[in-house]
BASEMI-283439 format. One record per residue: residue number from 1; x, y negated, z of N, C-alpha, C in turn; chain; residue in three letters. Coordinates in nm, 4 decimals, always signed. Layout:
# residues N
<r><k>NUM</k><n_px>X</n_px><n_py>Y</n_py><n_pz>Z</n_pz><ca_px>X</ca_px><ca_py>Y</ca_py><ca_pz>Z</ca_pz><c_px>X</c_px><c_py>Y</c_py><c_pz>Z</c_pz><c>A</c><r>ALA</r></r>
...
END
This chain:
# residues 84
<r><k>1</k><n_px>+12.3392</n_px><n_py>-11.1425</n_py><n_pz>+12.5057</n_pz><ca_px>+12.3580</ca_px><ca_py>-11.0574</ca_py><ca_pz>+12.3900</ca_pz><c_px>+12.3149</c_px><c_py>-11.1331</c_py><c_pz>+12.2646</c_pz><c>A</c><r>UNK</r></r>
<r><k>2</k><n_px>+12.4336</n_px><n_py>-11.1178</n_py><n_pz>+12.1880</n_pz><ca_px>+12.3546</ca_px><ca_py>-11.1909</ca_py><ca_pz>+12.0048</ca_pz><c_px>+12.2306</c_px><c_py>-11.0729</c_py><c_pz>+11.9327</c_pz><c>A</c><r>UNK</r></r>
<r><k>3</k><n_px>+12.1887</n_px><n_py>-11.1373</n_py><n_pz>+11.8973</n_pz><ca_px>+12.0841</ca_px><ca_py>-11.0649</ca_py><ca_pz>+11.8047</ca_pz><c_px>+12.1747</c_px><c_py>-11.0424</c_py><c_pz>+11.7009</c_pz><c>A</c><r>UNK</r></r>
<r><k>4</k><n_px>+12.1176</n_px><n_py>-10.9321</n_py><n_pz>+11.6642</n_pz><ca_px>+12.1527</ca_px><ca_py>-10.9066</ca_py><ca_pz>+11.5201</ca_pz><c_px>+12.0794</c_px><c_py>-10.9196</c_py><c_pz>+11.4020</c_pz><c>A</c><r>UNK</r></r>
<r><k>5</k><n_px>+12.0988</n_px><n_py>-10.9827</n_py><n_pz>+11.2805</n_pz><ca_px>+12.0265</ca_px><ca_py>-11.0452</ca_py><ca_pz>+11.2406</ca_pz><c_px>+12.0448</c_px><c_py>-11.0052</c_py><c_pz>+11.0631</c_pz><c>A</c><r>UNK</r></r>
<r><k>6</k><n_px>+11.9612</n_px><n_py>-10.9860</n_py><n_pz>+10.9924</n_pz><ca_px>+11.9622</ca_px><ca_py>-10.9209</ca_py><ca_pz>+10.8433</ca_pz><c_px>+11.8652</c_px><c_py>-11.0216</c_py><c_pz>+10.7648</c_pz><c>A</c><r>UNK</r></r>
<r><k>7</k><n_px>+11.9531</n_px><n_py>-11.0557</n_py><n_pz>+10.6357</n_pz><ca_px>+11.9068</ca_px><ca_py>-11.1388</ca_py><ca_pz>+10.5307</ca_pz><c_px>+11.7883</c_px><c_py>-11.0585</c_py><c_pz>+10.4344</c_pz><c>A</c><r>UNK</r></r>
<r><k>8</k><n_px>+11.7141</n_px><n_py>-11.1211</n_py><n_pz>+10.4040</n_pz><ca_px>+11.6199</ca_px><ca_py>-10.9798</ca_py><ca_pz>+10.2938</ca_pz><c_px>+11.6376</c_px><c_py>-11.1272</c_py><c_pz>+10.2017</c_pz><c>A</c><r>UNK</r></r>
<r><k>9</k><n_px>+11.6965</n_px><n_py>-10.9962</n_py><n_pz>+10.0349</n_pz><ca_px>+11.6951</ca_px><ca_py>-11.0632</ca_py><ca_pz>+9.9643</ca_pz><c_px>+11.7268</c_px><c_py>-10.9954</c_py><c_pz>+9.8624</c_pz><c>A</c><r>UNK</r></r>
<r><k>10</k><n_px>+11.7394</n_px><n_py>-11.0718</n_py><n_pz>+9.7321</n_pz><ca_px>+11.7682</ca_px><ca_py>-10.9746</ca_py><ca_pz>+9.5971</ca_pz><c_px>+11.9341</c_px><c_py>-10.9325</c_py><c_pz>+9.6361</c_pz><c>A</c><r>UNK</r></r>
<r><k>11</k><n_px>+11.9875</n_px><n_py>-10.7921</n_py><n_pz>+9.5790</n_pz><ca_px>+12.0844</ca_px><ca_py>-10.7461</ca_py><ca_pz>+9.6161</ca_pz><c_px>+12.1631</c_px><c_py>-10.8106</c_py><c_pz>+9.4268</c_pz><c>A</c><r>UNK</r></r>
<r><k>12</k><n_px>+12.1277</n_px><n_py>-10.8461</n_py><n_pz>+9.3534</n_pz><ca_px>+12.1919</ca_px><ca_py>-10.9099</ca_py><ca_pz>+9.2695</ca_pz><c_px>+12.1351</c_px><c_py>-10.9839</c_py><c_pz>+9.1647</c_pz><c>A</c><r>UNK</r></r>
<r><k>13</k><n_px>+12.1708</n_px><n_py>-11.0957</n_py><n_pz>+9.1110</n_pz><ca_px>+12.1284</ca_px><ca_py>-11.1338</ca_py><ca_pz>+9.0073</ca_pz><c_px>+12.0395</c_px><c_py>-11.0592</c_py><c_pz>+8.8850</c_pz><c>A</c><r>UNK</r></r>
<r><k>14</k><n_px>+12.1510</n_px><n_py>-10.9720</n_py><n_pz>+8.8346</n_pz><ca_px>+12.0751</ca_px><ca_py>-10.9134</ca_py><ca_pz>+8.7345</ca_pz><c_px>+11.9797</c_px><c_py>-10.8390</c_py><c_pz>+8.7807</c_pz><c>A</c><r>UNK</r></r>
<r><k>15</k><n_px>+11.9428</n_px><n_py>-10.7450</n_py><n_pz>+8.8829</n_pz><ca_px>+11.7861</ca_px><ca_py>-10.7058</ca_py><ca_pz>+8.9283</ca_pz><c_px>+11.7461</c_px><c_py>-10.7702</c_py><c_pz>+9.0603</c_pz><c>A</c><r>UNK</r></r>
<r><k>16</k><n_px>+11.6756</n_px><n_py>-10.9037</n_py><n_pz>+9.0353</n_pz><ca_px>+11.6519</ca_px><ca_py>-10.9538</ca_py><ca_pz>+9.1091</ca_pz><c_px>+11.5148</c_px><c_py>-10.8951</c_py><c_pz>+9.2294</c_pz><c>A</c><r>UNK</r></r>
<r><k>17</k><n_px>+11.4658</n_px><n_py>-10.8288</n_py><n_pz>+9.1976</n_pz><ca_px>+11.3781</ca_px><ca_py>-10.7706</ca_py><ca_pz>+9.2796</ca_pz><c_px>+11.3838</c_px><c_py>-10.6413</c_py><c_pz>+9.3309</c_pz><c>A</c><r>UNK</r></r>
<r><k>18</k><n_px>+11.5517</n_px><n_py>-10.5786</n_py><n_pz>+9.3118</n_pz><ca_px>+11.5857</ca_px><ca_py>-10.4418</ca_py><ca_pz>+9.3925</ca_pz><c_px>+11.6282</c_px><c_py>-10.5961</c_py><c_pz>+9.5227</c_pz><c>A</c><r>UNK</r></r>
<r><k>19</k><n_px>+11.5537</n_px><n_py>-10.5636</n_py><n_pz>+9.6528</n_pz><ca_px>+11.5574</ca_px><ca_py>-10.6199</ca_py><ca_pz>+9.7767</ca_pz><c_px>+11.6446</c_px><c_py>-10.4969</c_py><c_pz>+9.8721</c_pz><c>A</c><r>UNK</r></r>
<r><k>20</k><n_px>+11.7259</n_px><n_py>-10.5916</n_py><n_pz>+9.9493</n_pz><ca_px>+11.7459</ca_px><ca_py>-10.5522</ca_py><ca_pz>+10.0586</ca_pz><c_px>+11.7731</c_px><c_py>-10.6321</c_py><c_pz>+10.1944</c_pz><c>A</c><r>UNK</r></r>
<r><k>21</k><n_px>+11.7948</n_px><n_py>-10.5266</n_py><n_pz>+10.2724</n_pz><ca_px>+11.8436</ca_px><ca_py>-10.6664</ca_py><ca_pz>+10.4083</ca_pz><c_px>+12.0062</c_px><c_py>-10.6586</c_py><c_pz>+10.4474</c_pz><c>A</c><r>UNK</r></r>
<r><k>22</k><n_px>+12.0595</n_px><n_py>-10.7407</n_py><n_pz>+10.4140</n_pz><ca_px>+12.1855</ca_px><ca_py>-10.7879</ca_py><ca_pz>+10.4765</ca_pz><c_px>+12.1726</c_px><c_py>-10.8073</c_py><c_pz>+10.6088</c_pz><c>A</c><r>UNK</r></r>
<r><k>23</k><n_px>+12.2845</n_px><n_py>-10.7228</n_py><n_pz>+10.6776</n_pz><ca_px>+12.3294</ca_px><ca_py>-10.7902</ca_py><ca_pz>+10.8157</ca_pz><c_px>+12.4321</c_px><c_py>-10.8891</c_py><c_pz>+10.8128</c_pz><c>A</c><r>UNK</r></r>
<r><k>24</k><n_px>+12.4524</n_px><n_py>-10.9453</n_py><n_pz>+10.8340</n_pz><ca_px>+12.4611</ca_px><ca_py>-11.0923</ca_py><ca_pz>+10.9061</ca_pz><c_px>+12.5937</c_px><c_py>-11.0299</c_py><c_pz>+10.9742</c_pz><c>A</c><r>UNK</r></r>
<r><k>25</k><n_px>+12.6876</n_px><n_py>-11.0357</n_py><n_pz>+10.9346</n_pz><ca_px>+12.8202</ca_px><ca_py>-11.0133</ca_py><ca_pz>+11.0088</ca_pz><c_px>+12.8808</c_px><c_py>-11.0793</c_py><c_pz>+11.1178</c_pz><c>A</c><r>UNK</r></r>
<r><k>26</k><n_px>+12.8671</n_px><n_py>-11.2162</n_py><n_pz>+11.0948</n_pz><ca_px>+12.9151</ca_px><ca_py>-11.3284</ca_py><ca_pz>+11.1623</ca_pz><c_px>+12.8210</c_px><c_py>-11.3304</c_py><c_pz>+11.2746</c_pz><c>A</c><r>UNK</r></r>
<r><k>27</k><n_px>+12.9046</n_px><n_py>-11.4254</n_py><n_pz>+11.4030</n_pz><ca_px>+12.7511</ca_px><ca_py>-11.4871</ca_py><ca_pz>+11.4937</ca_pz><c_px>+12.7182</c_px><c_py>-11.5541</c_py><c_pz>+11.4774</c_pz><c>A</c><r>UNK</r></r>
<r><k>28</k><n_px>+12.5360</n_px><n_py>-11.5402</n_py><n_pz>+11.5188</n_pz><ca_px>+12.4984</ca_px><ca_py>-11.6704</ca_py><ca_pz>+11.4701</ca_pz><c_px>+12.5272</c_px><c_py>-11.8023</c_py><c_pz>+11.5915</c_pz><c>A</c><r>UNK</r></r>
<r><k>29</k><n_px>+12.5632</n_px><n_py>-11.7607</n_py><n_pz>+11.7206</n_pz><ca_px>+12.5932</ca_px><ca_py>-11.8546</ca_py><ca_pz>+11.8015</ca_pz><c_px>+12.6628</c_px><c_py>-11.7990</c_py><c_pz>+11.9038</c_pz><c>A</c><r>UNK</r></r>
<r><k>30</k><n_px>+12.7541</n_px><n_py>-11.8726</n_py><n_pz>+11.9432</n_pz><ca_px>+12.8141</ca_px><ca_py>-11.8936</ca_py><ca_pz>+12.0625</ca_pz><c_px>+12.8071</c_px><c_py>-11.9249</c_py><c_pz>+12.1703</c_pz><c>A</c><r>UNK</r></r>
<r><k>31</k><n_px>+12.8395</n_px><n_py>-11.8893</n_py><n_pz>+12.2901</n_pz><ca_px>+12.7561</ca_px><ca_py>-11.8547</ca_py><ca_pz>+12.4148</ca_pz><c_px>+12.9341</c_px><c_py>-11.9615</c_py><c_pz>+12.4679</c_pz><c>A</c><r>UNK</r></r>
<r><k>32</k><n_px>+12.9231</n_px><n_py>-12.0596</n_py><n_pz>+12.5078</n_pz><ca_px>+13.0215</ca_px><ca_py>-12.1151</ca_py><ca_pz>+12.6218</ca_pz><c_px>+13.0116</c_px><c_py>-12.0674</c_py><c_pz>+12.7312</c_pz><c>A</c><r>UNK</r></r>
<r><k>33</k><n_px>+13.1373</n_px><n_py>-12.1197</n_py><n_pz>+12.7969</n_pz><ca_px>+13.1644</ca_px><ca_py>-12.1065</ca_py><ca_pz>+12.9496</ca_pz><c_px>+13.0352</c_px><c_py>-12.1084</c_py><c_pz>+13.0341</c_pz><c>A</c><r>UNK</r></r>
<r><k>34</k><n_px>+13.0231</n_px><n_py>-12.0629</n_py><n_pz>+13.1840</n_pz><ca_px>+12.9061</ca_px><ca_py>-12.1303</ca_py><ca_pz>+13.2198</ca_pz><c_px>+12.8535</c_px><c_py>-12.2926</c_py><c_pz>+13.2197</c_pz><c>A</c><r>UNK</r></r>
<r><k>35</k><n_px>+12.7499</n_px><n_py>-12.3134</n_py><n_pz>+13.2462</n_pz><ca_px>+12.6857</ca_px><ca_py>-12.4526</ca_py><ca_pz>+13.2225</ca_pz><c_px>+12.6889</c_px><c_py>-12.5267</c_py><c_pz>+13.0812</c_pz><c>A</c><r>UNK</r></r>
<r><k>36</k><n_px>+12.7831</n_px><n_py>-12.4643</n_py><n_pz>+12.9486</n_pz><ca_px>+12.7678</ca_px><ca_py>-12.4638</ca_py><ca_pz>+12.8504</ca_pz><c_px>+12.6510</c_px><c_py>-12.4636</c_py><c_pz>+12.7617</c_pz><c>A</c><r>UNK</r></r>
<r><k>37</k><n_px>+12.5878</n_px><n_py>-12.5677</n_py><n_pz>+12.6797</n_pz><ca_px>+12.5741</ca_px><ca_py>-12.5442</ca_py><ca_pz>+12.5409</ca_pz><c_px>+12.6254</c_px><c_py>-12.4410</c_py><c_pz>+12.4419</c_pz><c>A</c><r>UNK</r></r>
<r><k>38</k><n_px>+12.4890</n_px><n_py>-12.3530</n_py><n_pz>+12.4210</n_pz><ca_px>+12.5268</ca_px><ca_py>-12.2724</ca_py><ca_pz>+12.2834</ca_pz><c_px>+12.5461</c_px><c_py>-12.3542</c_py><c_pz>+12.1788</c_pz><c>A</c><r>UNK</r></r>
<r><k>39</k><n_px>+12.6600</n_px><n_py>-12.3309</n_py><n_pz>+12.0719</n_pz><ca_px>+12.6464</ca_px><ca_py>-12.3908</ca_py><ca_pz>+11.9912</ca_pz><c_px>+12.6415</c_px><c_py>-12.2819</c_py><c_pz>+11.8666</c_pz><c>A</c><r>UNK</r></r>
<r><k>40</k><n_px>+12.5964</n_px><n_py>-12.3307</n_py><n_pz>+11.7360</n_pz><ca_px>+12.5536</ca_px><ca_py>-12.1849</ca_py><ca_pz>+11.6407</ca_pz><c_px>+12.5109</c_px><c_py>-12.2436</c_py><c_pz>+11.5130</c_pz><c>A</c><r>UNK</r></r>
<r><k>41</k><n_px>+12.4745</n_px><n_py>-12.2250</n_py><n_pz>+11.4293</n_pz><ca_px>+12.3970</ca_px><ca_py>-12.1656</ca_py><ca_pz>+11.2843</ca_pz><c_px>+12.2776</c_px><c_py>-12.1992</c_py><c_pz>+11.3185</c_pz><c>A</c><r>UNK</r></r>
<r><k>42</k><n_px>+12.1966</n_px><n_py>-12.2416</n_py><n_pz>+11.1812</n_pz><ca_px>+12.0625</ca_px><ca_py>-12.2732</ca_py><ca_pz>+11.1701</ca_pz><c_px>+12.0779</c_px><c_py>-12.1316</c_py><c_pz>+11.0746</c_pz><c>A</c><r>UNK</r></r>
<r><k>43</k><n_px>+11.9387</n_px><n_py>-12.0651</n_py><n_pz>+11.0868</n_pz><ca_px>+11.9037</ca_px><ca_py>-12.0000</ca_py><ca_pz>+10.9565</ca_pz><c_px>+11.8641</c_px><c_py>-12.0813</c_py><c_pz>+10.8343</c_pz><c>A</c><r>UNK</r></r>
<r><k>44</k><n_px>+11.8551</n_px><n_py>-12.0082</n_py><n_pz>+10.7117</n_pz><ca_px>+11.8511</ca_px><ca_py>-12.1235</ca_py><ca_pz>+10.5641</ca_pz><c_px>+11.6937</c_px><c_py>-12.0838</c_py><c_pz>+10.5779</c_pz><c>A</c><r>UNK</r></r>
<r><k>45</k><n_px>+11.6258</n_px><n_py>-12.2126</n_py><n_pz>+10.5974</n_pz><ca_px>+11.4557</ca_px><ca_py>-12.2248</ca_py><ca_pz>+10.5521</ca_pz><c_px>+11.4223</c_px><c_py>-12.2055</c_py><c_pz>+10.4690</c_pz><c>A</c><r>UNK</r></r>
<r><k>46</k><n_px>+11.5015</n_px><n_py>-12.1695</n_py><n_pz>+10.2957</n_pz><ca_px>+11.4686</ca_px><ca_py>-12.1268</ca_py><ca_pz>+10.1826</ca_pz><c_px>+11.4568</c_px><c_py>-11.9613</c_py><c_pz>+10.1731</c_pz><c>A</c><r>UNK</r></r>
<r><k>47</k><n_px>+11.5335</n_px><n_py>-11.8671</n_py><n_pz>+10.3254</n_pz><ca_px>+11.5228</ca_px><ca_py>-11.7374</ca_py><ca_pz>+10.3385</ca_pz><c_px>+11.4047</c_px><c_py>-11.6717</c_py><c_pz>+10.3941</c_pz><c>A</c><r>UNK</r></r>
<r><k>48</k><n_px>+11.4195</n_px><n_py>-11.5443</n_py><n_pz>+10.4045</n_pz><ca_px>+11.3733</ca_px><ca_py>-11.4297</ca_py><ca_pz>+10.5161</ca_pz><c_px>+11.4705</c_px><c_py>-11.3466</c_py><c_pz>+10.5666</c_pz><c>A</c><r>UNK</r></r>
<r><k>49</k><n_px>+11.4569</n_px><n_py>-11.3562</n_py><n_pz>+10.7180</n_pz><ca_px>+11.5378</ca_px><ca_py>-11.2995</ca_py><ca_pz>+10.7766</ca_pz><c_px>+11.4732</c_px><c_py>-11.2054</c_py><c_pz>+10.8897</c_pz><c>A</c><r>UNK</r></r>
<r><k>50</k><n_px>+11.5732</n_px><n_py>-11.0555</n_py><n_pz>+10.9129</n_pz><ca_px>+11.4948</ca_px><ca_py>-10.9833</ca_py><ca_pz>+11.0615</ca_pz><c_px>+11.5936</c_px><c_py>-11.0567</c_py><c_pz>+11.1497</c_pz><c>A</c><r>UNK</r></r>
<r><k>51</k><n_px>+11.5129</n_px><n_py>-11.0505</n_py><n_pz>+11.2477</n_pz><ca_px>+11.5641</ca_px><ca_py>-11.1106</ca_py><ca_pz>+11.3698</ca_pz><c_px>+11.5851</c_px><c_py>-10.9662</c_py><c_pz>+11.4740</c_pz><c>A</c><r>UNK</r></r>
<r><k>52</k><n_px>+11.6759</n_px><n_py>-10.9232</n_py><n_pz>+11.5254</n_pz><ca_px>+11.6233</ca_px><ca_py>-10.8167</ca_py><ca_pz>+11.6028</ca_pz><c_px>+11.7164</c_px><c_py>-10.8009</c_py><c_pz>+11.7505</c_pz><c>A</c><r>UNK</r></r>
<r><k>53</k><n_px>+11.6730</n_px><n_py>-10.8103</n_py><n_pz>+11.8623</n_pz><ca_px>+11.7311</ca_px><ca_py>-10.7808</ca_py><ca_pz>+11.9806</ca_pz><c_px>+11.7152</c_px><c_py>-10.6668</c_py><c_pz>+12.0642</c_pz><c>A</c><r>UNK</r></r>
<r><k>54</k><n_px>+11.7867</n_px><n_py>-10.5824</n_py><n_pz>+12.1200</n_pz><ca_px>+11.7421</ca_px><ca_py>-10.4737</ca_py><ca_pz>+12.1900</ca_pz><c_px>+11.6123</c_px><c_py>-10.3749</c_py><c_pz>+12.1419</c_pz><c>A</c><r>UNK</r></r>
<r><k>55</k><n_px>+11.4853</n_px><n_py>-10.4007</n_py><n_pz>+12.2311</n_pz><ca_px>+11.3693</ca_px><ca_py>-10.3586</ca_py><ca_pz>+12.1887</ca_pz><c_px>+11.2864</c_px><c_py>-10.3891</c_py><c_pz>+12.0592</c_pz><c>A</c><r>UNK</r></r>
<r><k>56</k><n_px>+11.2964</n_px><n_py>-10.5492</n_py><n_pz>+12.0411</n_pz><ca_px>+11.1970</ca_px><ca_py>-10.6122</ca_py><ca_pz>+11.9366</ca_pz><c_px>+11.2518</c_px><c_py>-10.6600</c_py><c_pz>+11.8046</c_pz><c>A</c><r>UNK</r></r>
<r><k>57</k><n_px>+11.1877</n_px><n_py>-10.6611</n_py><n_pz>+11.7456</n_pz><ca_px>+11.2405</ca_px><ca_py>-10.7387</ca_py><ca_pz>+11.6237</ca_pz><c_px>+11.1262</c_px><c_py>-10.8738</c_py><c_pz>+11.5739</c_pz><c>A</c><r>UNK</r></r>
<r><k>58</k><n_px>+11.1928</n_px><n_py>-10.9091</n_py><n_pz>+11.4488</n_pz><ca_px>+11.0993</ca_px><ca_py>-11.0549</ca_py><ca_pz>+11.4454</ca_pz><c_px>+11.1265</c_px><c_py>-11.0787</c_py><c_pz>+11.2934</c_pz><c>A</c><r>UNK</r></r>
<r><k>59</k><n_px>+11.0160</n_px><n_py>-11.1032</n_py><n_pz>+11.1988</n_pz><ca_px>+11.0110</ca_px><ca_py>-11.1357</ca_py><ca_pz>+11.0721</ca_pz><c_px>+11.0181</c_px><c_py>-11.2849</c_py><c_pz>+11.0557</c_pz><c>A</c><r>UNK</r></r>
<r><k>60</k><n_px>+11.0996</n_px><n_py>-11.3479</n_py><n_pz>+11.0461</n_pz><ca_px>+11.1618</ca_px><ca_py>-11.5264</ca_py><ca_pz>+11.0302</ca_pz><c_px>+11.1266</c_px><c_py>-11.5763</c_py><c_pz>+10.9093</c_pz><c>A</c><r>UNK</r></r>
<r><k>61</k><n_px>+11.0740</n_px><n_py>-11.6417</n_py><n_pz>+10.8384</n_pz><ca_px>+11.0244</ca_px><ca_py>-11.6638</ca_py><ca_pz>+10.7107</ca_pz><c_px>+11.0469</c_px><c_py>-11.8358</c_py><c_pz>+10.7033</c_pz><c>A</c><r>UNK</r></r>
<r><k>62</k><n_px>+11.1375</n_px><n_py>-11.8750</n_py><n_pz>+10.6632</n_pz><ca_px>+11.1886</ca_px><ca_py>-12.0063</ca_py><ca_pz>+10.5914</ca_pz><c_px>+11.0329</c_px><c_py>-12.0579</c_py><c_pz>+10.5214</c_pz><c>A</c><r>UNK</r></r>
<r><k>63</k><n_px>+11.0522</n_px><n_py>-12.2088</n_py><n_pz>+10.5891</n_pz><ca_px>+10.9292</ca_px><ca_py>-12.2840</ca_py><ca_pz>+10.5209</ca_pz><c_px>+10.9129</c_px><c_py>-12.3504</c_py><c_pz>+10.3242</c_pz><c>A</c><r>UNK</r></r>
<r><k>64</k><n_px>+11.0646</n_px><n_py>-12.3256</n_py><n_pz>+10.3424</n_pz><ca_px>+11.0927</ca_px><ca_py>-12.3679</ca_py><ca_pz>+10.1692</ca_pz><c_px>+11.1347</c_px><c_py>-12.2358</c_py><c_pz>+10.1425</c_pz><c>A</c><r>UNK</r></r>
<r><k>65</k><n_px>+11.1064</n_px><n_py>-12.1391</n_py><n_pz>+10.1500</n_pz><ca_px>+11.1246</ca_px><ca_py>-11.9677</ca_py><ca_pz>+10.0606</ca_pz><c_px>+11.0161</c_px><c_py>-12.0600</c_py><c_pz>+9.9299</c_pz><c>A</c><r>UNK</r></r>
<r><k>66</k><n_px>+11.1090</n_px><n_py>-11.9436</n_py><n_pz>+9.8308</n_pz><ca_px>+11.0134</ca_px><ca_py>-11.9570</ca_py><ca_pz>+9.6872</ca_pz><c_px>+10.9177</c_px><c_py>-11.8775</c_py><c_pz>+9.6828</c_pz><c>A</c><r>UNK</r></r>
<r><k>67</k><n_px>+10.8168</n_px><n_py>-11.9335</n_py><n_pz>+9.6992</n_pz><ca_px>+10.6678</ca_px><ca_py>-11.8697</ca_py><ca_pz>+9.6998</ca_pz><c_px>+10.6730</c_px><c_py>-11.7705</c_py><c_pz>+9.6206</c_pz><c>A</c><r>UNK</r></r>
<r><k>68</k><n_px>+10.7250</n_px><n_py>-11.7571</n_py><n_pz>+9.4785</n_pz><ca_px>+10.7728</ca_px><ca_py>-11.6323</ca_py><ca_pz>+9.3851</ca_pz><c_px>+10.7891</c_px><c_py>-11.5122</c_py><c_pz>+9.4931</c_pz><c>A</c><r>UNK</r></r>
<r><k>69</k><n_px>+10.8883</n_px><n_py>-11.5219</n_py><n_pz>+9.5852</n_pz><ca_px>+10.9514</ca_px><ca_py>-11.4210</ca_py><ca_pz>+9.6343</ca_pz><c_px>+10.9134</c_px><c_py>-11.3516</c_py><c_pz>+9.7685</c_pz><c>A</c><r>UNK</r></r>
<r><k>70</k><n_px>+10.7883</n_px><n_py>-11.4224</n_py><n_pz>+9.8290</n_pz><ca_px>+10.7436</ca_px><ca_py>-11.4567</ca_py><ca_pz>+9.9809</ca_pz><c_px>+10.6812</c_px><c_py>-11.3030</c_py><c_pz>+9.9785</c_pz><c>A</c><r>UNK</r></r>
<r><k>71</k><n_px>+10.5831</n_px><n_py>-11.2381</n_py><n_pz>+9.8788</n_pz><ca_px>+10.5711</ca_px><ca_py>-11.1090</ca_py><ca_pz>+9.9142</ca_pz><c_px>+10.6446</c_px><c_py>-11.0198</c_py><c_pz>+9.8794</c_pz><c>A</c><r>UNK</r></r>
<r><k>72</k><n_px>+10.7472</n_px><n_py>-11.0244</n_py><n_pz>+9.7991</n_pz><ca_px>+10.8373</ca_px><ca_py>-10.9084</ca_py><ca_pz>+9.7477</ca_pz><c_px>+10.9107</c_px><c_py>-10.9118</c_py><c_pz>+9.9040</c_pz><c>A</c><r>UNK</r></r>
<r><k>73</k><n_px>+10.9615</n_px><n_py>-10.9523</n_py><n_pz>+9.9334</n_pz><ca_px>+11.0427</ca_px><ca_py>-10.9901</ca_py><ca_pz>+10.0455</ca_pz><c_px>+10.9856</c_px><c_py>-10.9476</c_py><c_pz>+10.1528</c_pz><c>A</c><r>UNK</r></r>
<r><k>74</k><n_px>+10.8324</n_px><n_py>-10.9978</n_py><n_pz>+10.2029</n_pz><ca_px>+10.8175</ca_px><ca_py>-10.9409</ca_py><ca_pz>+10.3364</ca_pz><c_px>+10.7764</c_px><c_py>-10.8119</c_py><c_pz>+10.3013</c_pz><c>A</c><r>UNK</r></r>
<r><k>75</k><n_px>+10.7621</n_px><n_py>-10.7969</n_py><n_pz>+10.1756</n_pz><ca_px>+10.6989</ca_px><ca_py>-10.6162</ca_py><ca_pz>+10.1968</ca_pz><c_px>+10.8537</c_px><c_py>-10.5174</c_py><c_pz>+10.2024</c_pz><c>A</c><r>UNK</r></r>
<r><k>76</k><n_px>+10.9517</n_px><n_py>-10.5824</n_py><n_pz>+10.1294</n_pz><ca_px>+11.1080</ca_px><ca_py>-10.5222</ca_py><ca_pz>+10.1761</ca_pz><c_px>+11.1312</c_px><c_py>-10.4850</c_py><c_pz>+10.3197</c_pz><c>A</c><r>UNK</r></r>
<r><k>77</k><n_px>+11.1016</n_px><n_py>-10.6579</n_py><n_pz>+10.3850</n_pz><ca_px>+11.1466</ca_px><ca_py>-10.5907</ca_py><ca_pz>+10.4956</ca_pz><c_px>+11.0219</c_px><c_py>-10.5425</c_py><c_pz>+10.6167</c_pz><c>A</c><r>UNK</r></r>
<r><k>78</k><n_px>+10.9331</n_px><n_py>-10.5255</n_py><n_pz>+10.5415</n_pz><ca_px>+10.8743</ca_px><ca_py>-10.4126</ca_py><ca_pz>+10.6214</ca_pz><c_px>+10.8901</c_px><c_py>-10.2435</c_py><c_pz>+10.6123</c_pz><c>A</c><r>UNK</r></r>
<r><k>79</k><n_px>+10.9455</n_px><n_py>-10.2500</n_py><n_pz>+10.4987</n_pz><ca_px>+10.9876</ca_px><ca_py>-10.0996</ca_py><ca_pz>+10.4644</ca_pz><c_px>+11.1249</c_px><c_py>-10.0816</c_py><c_pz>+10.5464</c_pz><c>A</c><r>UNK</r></r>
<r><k>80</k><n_px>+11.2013</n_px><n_py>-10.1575</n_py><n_pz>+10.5972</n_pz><ca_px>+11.2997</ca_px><ca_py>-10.1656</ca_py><ca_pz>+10.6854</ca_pz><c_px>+11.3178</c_px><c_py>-10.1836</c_py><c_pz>+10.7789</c_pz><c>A</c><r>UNK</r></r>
<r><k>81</k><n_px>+11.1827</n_px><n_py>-10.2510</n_py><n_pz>+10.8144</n_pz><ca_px>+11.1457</ca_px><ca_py>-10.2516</ca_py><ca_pz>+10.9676</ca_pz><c_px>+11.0694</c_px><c_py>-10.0692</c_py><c_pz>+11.0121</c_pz><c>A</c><r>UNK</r></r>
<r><k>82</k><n_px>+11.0474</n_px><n_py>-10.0036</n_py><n_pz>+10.9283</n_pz><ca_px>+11.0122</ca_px><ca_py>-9.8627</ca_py><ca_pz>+10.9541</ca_pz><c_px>+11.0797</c_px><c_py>-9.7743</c_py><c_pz>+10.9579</c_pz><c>A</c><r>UNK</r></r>
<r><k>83</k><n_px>+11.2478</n_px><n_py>-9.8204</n_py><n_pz>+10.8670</n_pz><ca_px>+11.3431</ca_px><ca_py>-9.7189</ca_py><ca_pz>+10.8671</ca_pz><c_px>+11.4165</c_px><c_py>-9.7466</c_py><c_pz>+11.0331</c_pz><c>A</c><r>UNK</r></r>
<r><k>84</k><n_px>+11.3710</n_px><n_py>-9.8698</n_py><n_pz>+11.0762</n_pz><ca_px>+11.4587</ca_px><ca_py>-9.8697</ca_py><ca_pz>+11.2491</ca_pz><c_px>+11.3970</c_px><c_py>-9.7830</c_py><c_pz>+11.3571</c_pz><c>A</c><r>UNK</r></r>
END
């Protein structure tokens, strides 16, 4: 099963700090034939992303995020991790 997976981020330029989380439409990887290599997508290390499968979810936090944005962001998507 793919995870499903949501971007937290400014929803536009001009108000950069109304946050939300984007889902992630696309997959992030591909599952081959058996004995296959997945092949897939890196997440962008400048983001935050939920990670979420079945039961759990997972707060992903990019090592080059702009420190500016590192708490607006995880406190977004903790308010969205409460609406699941």
């Amino acid at each position: 099963m793919c995870p499903r997976v949501s971007w937290v981020t400014s929803h536009q330029v001009q108000d950069p700090m109304f946050i939300v989380a984007k889902l992630i439409m696309e997959k992030l990887y591909l599952q081959g034939g058996r004995g296959s290599a997945r092949q897939g997508k890196v997440l962008d290390p400048r983001g935050m992303f939920i990670v979420m499968t079945g039961e759990r979810a997972w707060l992903w936090a990019g090592n080059k995020i702009f420190a500016g944005n590192k708490t607006a962001y995880r406190n977004a998507a903790f308010t969205h991790f409460k609406l699941l």
